[in-house]
C-alpha positions in Angstrom: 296.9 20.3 128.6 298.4 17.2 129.6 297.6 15.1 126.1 299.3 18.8 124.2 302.4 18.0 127.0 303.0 14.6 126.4 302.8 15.0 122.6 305.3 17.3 122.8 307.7 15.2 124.5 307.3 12.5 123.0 308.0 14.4 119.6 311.3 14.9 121.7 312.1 12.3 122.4 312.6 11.0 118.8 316.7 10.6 118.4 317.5 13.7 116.7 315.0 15.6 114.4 314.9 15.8 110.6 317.3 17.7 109.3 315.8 20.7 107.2 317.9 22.2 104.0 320.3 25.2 105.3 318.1 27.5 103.3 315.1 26.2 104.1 316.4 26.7 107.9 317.1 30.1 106.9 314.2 31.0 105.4 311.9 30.1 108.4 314.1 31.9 110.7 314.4 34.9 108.8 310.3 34.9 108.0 310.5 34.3 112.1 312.6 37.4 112.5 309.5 39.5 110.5 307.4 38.4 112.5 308.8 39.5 115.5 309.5 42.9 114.1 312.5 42.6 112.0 316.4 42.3 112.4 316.9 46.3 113.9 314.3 46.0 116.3 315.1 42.2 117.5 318.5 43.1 117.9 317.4 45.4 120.7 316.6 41.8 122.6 320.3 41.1 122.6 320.5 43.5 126.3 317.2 43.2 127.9 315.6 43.8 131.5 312.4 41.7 132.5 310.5 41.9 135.2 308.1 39.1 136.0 305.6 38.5 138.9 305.4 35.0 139.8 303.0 32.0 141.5 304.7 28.9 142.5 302.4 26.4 142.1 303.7 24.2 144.7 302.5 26.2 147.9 301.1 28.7 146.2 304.1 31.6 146.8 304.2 34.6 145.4 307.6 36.6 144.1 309.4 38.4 141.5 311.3 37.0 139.1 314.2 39.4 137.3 315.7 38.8 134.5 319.2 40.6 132.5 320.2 39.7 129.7 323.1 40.5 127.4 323.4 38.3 124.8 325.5 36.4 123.8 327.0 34.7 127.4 325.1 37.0 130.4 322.2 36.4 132.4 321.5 37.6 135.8 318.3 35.7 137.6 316.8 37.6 140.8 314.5 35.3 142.5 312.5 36.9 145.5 310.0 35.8 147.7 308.7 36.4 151.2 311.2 33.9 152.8 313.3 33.5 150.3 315.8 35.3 148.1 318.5 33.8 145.2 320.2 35.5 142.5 321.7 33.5 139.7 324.5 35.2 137.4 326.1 33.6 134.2 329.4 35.5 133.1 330.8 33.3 130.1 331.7 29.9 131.1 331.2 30.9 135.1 327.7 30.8 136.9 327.6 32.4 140.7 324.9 32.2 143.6 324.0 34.4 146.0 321.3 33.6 149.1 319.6 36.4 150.1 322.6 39.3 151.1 325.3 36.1 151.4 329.0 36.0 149.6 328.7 35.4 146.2 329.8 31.8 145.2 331.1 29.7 142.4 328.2 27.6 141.1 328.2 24.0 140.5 328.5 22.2 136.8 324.7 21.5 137.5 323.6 24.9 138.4 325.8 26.9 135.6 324.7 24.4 133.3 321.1 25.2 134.5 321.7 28.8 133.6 323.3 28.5 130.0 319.8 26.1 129.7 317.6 29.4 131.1 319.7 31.6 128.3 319.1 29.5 125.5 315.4 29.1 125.9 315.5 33.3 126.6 317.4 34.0 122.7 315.8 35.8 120.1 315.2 34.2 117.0 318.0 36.4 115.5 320.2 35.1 118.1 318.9 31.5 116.9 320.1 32.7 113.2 323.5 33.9 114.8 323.5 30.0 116.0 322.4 28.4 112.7 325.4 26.4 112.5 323.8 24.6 115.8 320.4 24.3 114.6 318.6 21.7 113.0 314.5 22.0 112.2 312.4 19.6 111.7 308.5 20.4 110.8 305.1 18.3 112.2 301.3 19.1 111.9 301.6 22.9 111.4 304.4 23.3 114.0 308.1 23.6 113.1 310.6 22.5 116.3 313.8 24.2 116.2 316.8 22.3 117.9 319.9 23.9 119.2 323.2 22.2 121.4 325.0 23.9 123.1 327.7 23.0 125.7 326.0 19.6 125.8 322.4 21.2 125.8 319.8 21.3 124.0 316.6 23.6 123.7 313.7 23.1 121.3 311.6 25.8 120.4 308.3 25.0 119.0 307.3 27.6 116.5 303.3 27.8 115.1 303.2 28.0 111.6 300.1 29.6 111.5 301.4 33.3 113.3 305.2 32.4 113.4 305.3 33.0 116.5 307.8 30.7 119.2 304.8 29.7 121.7 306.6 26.9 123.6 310.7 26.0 124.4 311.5 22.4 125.8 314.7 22.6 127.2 316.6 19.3 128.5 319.4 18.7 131.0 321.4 15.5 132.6 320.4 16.1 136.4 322.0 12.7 138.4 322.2 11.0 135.1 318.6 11.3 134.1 317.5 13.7 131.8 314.9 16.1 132.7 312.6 18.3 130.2 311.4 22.1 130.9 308.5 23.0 129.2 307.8 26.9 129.0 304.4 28.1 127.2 304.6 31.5 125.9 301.5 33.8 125.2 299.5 37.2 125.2 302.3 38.4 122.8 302.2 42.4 122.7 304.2 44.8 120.7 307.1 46.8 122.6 308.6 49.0 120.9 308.4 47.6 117.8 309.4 44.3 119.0 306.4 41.3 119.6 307.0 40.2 123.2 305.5 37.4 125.0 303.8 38.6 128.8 303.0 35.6 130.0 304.8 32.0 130.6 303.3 28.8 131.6 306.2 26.4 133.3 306.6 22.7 133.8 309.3 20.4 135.3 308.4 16.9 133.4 305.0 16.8 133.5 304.4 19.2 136.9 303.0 22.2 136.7 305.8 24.5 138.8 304.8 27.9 137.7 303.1 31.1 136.0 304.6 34.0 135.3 303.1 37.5 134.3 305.3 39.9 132.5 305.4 43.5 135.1 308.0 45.6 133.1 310.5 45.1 130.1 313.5 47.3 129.0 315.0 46.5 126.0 318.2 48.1 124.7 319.2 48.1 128.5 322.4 49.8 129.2 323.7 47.4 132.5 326.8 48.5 134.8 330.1 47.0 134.7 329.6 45.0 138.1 326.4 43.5 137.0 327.7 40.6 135.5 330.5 40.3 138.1 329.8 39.8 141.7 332.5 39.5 144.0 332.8 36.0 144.7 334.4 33.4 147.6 336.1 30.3 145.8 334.1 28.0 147.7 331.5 26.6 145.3 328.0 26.8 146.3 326.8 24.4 148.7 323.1 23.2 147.1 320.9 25.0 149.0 318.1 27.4 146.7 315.4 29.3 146.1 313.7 26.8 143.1 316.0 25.9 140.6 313.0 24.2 138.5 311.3 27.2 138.5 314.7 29.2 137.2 315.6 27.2 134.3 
């Protein structure tokens, strides 16, 4: 595990990848997009619902980790556990916080930024092909790595060439001037409604193993309220305090 971890990063870590021919990008994302059960049925990812039970590996905690999407600029994060509670919500441009029943509250740059990070690595690849203007590809031993940047990011997903499948994303942020790498692992891939679906995600901060999570329920196609996305909020910005923002990005 460690040797396939630190390969990975150091592949990263090479200044930019190699840039792949536009329709040779194209082609692996649209033989991605079969694979995962074709443009109508991926396009149902766009407004998803997931439901994840959760072990932090640092104390052993249990929780629930819930996740909406609505692709392209929303994500709302609900992280519970015993002691702890912390709900994340990216509207746009504009992240909010919330501890446990508290006033909702202006993120920081860090902690929005942390959330546009958590919505890249969650696209589809048909929301990587709506993005192919901000993709690059590059291809190594049997593995292609997709790069996109966004709003100064950058996530790298890490596609198998043998199944086509998107089995790990890398994603990278500036936290106090040093940049910090997110390793998720994807597996047990299942068919949901005509769409393949990972259940089950592996997670590191760097090399430290923070997390597994176990897929409980999905709904895809979800239909969300008008207030989901929108919390009423104080203009103070949040103060720093969290459940675990590793764990959330």
């Amino acid at each position: 595990m460690t040797f396939r971890i630190t390969l990975l990063l150091l592949i990263l870590a090479i200044s930019g990848p190699v840039s792949a021919e536009p329709e040779d990008l194209g082609a692996a994302l649209e033989r991605i997009i079969q694979v995962y059960g074709g443009e109508e049925n991926v396009r149902k990812l766009d407004n998803v619902i997931q439901e994840w039970s959760v072990v932090a590996l640092m104390g052993n905690r249990h929780g629930t980790d819930t996740r909406s999407v609505q692709v392209p600029g929303r994500l709302k994060v609900e992280l519970i556990y015993a002691h702890k509670q912390e709900t994340r919500v990216l509207k746009d441009d504009t992240g909010y916080v919330i501890f446990r029943d508290g006033i909702p509250t202006i993120a920081k740059d860090m902690q929005r930024d942390a959330m546009r990070l958590q919505l890249m690595r969650l696209y589809s690849p048909l929301a990587l092909r709506d993005r192919i203007d901000n993709l690059s590809m590059a291809e190594q031993e049997g593995f292609l790595y997709l790069t996109l940047r966004e709003n100064g990011l950058r996530a790298d997903y890490v596609v198998n060439m043998e199944n086509w499948r998107i089995e790990k994303v890398v994603g990278t942020m500036s936290i106090n001037g040093n940049e910090m790498n997110f390793l998720t692992e994807y597996s047990e891939f299942k068919l949901v409604d005509g769409v393949l679906v990972h259940h089950r995600e592996n997670k590191y901060a760097g090399k430290v193993n923070t997390a597994v999570l176990n897929l409980n329920t999905i709904t895809i196609e979800a239909q969300f309220e008008d207030d989901t996305f929108s919390p009423g909020i104080s203009e103070d910005s949040a103060d720093g305090e969290g459940a675990d923002p590793l764990i959330a990005t």
